[in-house]
LUMPA-626117 format. One record per residue: z, y, x of N, C-alpha, C in turn. Coordinates in nm, 4 decimals. Atoms other than C-alpha are relative to their C-alpha. Example, Ala and Ser with C-alpha at 12.3 -4.5 7.8 and 13.67 -1.06 7.14 Angstrom:
LUMPA-626117
{{0.0000 -0.1190 0.0890} {0.7800 -0.4500 1.2300} {0.0000 0.1200 0.0900}}
{{-0.0060 -0.1190 -0.0820} {0.7140 -0.1060 1.3670} {0.0730 0.1090 -0.0770}}
***
This chain:
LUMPA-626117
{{0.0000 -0.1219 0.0818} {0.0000 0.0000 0.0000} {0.0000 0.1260 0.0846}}
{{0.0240 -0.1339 -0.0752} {0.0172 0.2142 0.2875} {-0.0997 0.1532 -0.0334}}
{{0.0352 -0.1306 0.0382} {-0.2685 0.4136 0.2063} {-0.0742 0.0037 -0.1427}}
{{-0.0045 0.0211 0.1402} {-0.2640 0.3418 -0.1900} {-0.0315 0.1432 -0.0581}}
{{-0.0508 -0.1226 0.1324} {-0.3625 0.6314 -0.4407} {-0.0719 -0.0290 -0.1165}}
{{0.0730 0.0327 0.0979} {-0.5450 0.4413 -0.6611} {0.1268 -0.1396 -0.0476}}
{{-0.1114 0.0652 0.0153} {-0.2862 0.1967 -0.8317} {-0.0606 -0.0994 -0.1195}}
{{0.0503 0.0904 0.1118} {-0.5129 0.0263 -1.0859} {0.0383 -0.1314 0.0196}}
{{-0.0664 0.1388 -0.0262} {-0.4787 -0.3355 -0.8761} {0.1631 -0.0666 0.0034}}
{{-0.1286 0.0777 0.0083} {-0.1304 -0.3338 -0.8675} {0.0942 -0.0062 -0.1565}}
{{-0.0389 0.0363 0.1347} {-0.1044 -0.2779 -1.2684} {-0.0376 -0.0695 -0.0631}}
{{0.0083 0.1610 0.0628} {-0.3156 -0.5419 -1.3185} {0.0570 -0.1301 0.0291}}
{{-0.0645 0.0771 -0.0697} {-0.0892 -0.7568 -1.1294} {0.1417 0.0006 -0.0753}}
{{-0.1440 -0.0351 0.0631} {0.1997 -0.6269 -1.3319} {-0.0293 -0.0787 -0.1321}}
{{0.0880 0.0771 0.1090} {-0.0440 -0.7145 -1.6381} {0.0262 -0.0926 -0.0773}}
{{0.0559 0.1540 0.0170} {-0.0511 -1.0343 -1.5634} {0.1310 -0.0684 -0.0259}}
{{-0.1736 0.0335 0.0034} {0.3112 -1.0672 -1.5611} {-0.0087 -0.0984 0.1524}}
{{-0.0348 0.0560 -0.1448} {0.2881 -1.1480 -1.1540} {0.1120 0.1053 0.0979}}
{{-0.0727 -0.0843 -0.0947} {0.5731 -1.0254 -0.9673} {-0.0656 0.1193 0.0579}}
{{0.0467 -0.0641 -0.1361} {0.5191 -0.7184 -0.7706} {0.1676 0.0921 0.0176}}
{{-0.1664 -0.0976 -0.0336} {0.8212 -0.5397 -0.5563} {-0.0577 0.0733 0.1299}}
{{0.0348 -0.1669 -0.1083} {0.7059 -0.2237 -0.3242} {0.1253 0.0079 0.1190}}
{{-0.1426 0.0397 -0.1541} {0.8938 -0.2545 0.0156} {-0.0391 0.1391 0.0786}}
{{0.0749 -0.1597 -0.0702} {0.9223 0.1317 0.1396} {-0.0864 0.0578 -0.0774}}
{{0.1010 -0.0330 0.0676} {0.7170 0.2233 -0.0749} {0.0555 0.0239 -0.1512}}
{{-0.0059 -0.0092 0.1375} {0.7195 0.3752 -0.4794} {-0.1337 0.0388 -0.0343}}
{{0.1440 -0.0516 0.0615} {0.3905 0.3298 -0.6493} {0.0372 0.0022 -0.1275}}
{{0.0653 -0.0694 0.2087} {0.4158 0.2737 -1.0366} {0.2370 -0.0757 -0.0235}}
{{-0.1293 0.0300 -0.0132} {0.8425 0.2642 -1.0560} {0.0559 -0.0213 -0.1264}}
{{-0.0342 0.0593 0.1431} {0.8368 0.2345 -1.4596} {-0.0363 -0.1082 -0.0067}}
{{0.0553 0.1250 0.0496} {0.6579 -0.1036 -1.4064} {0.0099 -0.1040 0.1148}}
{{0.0080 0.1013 -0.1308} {0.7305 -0.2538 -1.0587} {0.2047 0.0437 0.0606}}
{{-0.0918 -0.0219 0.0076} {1.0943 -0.2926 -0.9030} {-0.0316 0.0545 0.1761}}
{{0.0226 -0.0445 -0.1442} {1.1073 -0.1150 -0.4952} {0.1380 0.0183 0.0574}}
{{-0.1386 0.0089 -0.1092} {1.3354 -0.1229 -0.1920} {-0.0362 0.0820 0.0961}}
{{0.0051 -0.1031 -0.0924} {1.3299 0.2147 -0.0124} {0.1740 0.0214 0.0792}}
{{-0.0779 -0.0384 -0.0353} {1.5712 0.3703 0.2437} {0.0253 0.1989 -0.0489}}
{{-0.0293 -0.1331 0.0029} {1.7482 0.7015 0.2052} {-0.0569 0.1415 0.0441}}
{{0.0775 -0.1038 -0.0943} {1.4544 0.9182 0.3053} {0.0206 0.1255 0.0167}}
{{-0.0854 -0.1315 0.0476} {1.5791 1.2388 0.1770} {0.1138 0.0239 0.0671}}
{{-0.1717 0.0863 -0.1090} {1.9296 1.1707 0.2985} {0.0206 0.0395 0.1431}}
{{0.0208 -0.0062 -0.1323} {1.8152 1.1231 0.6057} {-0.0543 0.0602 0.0961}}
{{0.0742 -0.0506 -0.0679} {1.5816 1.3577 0.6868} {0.0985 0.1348 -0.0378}}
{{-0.1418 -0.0978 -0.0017} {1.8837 1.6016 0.5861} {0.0740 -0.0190 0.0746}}
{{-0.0854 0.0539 -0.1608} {2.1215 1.4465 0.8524} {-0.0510 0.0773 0.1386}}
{{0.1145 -0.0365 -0.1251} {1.8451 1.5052 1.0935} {0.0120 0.1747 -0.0067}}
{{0.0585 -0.1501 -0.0144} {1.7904 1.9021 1.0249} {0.1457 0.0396 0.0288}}
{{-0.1437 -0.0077 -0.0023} {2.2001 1.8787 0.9848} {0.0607 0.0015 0.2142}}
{{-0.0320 0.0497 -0.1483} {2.2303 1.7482 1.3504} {-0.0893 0.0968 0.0992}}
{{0.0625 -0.0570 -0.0693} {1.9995 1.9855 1.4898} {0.0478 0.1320 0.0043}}
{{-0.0923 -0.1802 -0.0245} {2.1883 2.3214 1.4377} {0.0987 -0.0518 -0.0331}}
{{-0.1399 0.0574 -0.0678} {2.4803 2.1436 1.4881} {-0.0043 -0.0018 0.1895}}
{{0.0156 -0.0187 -0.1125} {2.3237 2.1152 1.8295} {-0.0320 0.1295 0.0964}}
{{-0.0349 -0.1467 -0.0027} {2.2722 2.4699 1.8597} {-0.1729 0.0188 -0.0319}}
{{0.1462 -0.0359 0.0119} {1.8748 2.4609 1.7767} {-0.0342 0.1032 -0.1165}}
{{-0.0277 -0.1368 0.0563} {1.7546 2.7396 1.6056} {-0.1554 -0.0134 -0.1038}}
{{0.1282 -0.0166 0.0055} {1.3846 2.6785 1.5627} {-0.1063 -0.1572 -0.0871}}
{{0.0093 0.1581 0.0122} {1.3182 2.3098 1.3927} {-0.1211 -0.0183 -0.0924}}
{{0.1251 0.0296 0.0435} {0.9868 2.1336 1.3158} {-0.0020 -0.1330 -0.0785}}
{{-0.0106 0.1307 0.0264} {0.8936 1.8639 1.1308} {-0.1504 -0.0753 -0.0313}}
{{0.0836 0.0635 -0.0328} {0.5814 1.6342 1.1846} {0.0489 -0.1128 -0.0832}}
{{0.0084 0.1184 0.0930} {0.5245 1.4636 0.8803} {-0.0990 -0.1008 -0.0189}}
{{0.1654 0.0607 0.0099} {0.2687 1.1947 0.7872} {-0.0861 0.0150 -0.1322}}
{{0.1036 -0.0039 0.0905} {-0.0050 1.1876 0.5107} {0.0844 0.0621 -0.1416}}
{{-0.0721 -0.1085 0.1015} {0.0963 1.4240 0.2013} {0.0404 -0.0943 -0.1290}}
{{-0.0460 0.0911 0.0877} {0.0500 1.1265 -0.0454} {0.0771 -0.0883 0.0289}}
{{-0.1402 0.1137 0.0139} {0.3389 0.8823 0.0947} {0.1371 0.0706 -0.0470}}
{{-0.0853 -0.0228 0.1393} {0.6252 0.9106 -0.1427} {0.1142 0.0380 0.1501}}
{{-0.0860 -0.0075 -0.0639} {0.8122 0.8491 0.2112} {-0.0286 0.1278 0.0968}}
{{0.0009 -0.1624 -0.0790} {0.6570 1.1590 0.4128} {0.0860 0.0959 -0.1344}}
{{-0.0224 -0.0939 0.0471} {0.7428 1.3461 0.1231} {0.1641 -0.0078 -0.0498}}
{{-0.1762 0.0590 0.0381} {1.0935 1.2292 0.0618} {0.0521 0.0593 0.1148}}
{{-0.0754 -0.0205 -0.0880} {1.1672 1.2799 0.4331} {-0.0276 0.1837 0.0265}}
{{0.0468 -0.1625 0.0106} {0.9881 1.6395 0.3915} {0.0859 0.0646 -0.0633}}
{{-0.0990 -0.0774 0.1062} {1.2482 1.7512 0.1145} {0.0916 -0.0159 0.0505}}
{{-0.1013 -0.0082 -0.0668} {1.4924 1.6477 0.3282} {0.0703 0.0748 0.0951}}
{{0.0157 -0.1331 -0.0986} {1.4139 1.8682 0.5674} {0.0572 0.1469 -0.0462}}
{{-0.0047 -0.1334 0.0238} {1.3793 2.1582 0.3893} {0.1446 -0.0041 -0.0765}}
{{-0.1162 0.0456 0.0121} {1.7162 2.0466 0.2282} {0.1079 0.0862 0.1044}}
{{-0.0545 -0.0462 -0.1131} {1.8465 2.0603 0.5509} {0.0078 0.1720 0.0461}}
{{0.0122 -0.1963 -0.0376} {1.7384 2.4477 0.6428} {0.0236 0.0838 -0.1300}}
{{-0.0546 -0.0553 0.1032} {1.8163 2.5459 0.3064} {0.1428 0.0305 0.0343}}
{{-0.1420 0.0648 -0.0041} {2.1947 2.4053 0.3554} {0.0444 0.1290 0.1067}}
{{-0.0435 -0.0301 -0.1363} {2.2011 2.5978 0.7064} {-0.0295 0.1588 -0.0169}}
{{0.0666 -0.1629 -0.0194} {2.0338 2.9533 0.5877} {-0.1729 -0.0033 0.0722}}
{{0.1419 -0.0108 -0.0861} {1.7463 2.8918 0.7665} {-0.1378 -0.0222 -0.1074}}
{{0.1599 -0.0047 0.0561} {1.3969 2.9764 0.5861} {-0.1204 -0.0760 0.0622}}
{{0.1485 0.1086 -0.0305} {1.0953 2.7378 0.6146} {-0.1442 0.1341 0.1159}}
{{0.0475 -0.0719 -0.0688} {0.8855 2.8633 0.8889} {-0.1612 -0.0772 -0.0252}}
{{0.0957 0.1504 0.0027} {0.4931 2.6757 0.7357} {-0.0527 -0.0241 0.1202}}
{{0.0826 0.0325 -0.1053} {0.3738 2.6989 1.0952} {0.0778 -0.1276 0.0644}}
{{-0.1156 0.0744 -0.0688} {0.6923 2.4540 1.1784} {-0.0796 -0.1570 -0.0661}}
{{0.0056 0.1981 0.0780} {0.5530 2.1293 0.9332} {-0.1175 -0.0055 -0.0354}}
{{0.1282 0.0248 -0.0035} {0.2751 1.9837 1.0142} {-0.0427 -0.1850 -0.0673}}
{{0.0151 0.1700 0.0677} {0.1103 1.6406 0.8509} {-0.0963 -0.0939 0.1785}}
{{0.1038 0.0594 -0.1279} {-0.0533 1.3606 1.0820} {-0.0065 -0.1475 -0.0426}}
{{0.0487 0.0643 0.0267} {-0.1919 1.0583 1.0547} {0.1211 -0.1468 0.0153}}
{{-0.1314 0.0927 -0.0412} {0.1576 0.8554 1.1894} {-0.0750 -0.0640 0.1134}}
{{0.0204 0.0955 -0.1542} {-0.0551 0.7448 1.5307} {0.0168 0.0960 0.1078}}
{{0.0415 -0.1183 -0.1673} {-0.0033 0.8840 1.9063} {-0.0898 0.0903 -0.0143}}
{{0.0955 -0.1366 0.0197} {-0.3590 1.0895 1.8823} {0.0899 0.0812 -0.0524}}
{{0.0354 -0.1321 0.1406} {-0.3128 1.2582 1.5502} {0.1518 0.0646 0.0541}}
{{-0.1396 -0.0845 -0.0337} {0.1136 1.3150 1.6596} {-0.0634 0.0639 0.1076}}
{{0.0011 -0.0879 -0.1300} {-0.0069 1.4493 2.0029} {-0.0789 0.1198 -0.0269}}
{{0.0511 -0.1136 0.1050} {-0.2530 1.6860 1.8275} {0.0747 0.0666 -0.0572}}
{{-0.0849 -0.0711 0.0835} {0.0250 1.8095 1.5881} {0.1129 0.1013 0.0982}}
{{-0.1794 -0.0211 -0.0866} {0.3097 1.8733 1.8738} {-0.1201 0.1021 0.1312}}
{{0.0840 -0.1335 -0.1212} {-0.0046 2.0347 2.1375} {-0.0160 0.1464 -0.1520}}
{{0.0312 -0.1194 0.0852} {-0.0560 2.2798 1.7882} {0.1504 0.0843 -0.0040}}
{{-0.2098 -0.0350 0.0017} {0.3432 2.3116 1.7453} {0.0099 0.0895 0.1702}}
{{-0.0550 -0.1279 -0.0852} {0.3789 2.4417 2.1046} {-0.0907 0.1121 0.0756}}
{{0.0966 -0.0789 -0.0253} {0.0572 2.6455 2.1285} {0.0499 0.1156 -0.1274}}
{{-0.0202 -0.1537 0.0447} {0.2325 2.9049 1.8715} {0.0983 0.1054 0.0736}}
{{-0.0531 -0.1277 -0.0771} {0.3640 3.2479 1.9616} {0.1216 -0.0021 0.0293}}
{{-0.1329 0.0676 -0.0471} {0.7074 3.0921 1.9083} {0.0403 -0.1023 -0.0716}}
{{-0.0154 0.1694 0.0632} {0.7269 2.7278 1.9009} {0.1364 -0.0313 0.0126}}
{{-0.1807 0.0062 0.0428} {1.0372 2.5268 1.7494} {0.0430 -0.0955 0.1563}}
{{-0.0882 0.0453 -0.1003} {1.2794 2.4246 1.9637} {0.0530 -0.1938 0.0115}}
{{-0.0118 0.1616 0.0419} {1.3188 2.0918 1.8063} {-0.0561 -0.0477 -0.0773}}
{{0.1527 0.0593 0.0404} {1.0738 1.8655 1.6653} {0.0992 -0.1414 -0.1022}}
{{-0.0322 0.1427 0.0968} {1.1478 1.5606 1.3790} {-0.1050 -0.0892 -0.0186}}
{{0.1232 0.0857 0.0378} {0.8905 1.3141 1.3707} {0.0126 -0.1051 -0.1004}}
{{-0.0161 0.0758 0.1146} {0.8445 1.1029 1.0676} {0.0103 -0.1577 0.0371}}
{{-0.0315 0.1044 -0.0804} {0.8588 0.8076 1.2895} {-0.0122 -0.0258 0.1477}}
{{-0.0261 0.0156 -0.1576} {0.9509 0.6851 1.6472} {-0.1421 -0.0098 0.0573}}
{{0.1440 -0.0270 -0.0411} {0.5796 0.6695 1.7152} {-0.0696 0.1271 0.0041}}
{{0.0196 -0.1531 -0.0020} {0.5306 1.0104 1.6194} {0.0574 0.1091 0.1000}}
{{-0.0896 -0.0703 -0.0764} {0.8603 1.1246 1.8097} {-0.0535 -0.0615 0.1481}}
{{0.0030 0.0108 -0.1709} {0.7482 0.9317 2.1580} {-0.1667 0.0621 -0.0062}}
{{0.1207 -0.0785 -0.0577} {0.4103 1.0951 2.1329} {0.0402 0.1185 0.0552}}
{{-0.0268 -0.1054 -0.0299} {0.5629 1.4098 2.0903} {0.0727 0.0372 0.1112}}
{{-0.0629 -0.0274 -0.1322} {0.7721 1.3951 2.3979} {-0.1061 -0.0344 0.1008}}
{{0.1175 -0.0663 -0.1159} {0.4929 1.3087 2.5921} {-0.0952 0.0975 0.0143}}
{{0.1515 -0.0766 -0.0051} {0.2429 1.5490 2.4969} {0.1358 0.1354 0.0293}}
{{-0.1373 -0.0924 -0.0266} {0.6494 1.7799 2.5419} {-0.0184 -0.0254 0.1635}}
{{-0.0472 -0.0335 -0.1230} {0.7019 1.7015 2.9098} {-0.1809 -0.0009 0.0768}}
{{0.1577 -0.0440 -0.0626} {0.2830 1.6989 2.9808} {-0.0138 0.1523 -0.0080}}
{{-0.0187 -0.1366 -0.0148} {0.3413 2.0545 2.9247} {0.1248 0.0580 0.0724}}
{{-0.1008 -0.0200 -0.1095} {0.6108 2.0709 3.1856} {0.1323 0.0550 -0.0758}}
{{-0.1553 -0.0263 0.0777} {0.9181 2.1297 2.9468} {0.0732 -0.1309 -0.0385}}
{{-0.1196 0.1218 -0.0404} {1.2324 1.9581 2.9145} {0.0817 -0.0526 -0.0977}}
{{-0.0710 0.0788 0.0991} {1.3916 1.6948 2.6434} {0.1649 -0.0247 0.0673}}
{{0.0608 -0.0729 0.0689} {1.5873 1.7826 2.5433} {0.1105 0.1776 -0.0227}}
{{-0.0333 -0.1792 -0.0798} {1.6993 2.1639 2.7200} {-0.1258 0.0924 -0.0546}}
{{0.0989 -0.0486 0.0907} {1.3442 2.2771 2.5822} {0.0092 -0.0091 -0.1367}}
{{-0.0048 0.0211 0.1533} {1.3406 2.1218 2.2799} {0.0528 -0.1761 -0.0064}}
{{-0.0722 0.1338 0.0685} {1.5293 1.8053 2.0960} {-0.1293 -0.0292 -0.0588}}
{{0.0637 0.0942 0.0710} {1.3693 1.5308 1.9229} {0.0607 -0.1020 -0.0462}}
{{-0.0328 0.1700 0.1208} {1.4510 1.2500 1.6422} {-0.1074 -0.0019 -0.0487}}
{{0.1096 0.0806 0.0856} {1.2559 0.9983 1.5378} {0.0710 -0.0403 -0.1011}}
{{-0.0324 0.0711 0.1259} {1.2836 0.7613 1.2388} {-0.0222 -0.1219 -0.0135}}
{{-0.0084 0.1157 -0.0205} {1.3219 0.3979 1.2711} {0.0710 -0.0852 0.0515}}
{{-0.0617 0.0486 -0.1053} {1.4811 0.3401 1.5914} {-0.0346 -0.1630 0.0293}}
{{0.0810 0.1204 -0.0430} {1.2851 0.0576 1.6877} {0.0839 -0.0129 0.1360}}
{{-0.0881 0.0486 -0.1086} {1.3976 -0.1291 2.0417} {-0.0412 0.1433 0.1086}}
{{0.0909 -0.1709 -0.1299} {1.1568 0.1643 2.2774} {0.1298 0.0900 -0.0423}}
{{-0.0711 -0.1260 0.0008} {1.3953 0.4290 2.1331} {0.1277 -0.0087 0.0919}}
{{-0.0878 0.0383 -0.0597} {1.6432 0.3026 2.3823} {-0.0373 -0.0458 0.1424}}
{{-0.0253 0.0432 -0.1233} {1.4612 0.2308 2.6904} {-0.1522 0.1358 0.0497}}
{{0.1177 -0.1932 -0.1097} {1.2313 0.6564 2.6931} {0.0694 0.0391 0.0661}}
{{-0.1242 -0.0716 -0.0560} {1.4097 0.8784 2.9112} {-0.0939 0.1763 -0.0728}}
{{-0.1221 0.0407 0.0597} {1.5692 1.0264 2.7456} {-0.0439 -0.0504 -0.1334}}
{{-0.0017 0.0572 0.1309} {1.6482 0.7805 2.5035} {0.0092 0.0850 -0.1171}}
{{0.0431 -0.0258 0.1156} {1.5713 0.8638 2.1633} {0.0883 -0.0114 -0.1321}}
{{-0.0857 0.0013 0.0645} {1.7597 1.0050 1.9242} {-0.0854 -0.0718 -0.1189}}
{{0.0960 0.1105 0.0743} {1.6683 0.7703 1.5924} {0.0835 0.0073 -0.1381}}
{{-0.1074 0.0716 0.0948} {1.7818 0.7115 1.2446} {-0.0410 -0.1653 -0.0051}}
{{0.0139 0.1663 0.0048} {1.8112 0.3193 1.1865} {-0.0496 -0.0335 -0.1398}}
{{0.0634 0.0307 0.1325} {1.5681 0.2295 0.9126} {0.0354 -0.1424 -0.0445}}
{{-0.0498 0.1085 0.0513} {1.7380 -0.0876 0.7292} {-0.0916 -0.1398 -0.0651}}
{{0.1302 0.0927 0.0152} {1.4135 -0.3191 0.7574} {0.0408 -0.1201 -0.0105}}
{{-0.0691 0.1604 0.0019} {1.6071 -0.6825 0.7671} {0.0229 0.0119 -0.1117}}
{{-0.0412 -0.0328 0.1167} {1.8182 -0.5579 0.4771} {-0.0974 -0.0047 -0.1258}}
{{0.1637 -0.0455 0.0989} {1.4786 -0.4037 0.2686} {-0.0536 -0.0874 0.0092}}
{{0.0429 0.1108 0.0782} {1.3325 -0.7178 0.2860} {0.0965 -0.1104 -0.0593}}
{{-0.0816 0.0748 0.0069} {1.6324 -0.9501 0.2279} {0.0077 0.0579 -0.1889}}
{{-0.0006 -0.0288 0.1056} {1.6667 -0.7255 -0.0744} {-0.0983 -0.0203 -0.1050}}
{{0.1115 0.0157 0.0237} {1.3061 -0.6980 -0.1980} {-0.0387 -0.1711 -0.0728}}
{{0.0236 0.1598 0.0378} {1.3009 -1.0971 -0.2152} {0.1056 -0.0221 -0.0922}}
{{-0.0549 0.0303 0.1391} {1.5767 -1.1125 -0.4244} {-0.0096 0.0232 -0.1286}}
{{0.0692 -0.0552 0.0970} {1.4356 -0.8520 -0.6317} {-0.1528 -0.0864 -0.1183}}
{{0.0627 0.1154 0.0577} {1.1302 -1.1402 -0.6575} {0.0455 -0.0719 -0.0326}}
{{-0.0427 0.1129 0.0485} {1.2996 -1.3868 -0.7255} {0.0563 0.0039 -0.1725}}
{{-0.0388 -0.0792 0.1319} {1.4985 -1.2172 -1.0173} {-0.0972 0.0200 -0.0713}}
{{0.1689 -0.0506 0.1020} {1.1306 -1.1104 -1.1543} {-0.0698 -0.1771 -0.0729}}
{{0.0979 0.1637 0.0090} {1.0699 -1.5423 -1.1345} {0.0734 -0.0236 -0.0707}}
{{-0.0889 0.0328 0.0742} {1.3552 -1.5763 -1.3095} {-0.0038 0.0701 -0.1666}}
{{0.0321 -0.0610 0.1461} {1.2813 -1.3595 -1.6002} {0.0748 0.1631 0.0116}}
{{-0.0142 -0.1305 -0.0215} {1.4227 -1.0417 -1.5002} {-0.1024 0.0946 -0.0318}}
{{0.0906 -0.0931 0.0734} {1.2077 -0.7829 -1.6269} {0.0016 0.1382 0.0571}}
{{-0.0215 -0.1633 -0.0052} {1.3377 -0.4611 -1.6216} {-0.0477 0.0360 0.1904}}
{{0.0188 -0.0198 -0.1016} {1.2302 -0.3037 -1.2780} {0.1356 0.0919 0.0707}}
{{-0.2105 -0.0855 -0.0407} {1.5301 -0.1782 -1.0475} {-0.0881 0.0920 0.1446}}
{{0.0154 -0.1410 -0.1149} {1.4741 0.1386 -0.7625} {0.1339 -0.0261 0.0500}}
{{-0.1296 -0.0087 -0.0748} {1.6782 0.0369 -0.4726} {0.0271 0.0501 0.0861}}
{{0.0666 -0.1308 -0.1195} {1.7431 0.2861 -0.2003} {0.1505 -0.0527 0.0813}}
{{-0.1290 0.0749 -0.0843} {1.9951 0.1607 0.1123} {-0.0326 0.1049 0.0805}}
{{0.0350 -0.0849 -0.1313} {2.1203 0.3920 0.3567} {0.0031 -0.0147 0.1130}}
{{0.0272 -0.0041 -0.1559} {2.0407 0.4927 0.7039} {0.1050 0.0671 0.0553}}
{{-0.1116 -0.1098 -0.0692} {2.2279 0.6382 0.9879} {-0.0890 0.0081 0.1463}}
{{0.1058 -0.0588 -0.0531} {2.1362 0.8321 1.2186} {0.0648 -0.0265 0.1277}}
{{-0.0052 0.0236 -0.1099} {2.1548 0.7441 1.5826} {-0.0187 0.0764 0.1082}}
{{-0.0104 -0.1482 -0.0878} {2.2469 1.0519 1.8260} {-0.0172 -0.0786 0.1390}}
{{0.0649 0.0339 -0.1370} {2.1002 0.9867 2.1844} {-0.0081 0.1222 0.0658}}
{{0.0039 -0.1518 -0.0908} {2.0095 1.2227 2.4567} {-0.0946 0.0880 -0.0252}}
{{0.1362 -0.0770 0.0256} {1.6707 1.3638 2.3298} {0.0361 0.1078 -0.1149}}
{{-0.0031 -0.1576 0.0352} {1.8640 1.6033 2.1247} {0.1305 0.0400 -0.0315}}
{{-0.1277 0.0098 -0.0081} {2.1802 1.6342 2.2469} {0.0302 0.1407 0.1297}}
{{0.0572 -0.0672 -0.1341} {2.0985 1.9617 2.5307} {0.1790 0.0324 0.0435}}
***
């Protein structure tokens, strides 16, 4: 479903009365049951932890405008700088495709303005280790220049220098859940359930100055 905006196949699947359960994902949530993490939540933590750190200037490198989860972790954001006083800056949040290129593209545009942020959020740890490289290929310093969190915390976020600050996306859990959610649907369960488990966020050195 990744890059889903057409949803016809998965209501004929519903139709048919064949299971379906959305893992990360919310496509049709009156007719299917899903197991997301706290994207919102979390991408509030994140903007929380960053002027806590004394950053002043904070970006956020989201992915594609139609995932339910860029845009979840997007409101979180702005959440976040709401909470703090801080006004949305649009040159600060940029979209990208969620690969190295398209992040390294987003983060060379981010520090080619007149005054780029100080700290960067990437919508995932793939996004965030681009952005530190295409950060210290421009001879500045993680994170005394600018901080960075990712979103996942995969095993890499623990062996960049500097390790990588991360929230811990609850992927064992989200499927463990998800399958029970099928099973319940085999069983005659019906009704569809929206389950959302939270994250935490994993402070490291990349934005800790």
């Amino acid at each position: 479903s990744y890059q889903t905006e057409d949803y016809s196949h998965f209501e004929e699947l519903v139709r048919k009365g064949i299971p379906v359960v959305f893992f990360d994902r919310i496509c049709l949530p009156d007719r299917a049951s899903s197991v997301v993490a706290d994207n919102r939540e979390a991408a509030r933590k994140i903007t929380n932890h960053f002027v806590s750190s004394g950053y002043k200037k904070i970006a956020y490198i989201a992915g594609p405008a139609y995932l339910n989860i860029s845009a979840d972790r997007e409101q979180g954001y702005l959440d976040g700088l709401k909470e703090n006083g801080f006004e949305l800056n649009p040159d600060y949040l940029l979209h990208c495709e969620m690969n190295p290129r398209s992040a390294t593209e987003a983060t060379s545009r981010l520090l080619a303005l007149p005054h780029p942020p100080d700290a960067i959020f990437g919508i995932n740890d793939t996004v965030a280790f681009a952005a530190m490289k295409e950060i210290r290929r421009q001879g500045l310093r993680i994170p005394e220049d600018i901080g960075i969190v990712g979103f996942t915390d995969d095993y890499h976020a623990t062996v960049v220098h500097p390790p990588l600050s991360s929230v811990t996306h609850p992927t064992y859990e989200m499927g463990e859940t998800a399958a029970k959610l099928f099973f319940e649907s085999l069983e005659g369960e019906n009704a569809p359930k929206q389950v959302e488990l939270l994250t935490k966020l994993v402070i490291r050195e990349s934005s800790t100055p």
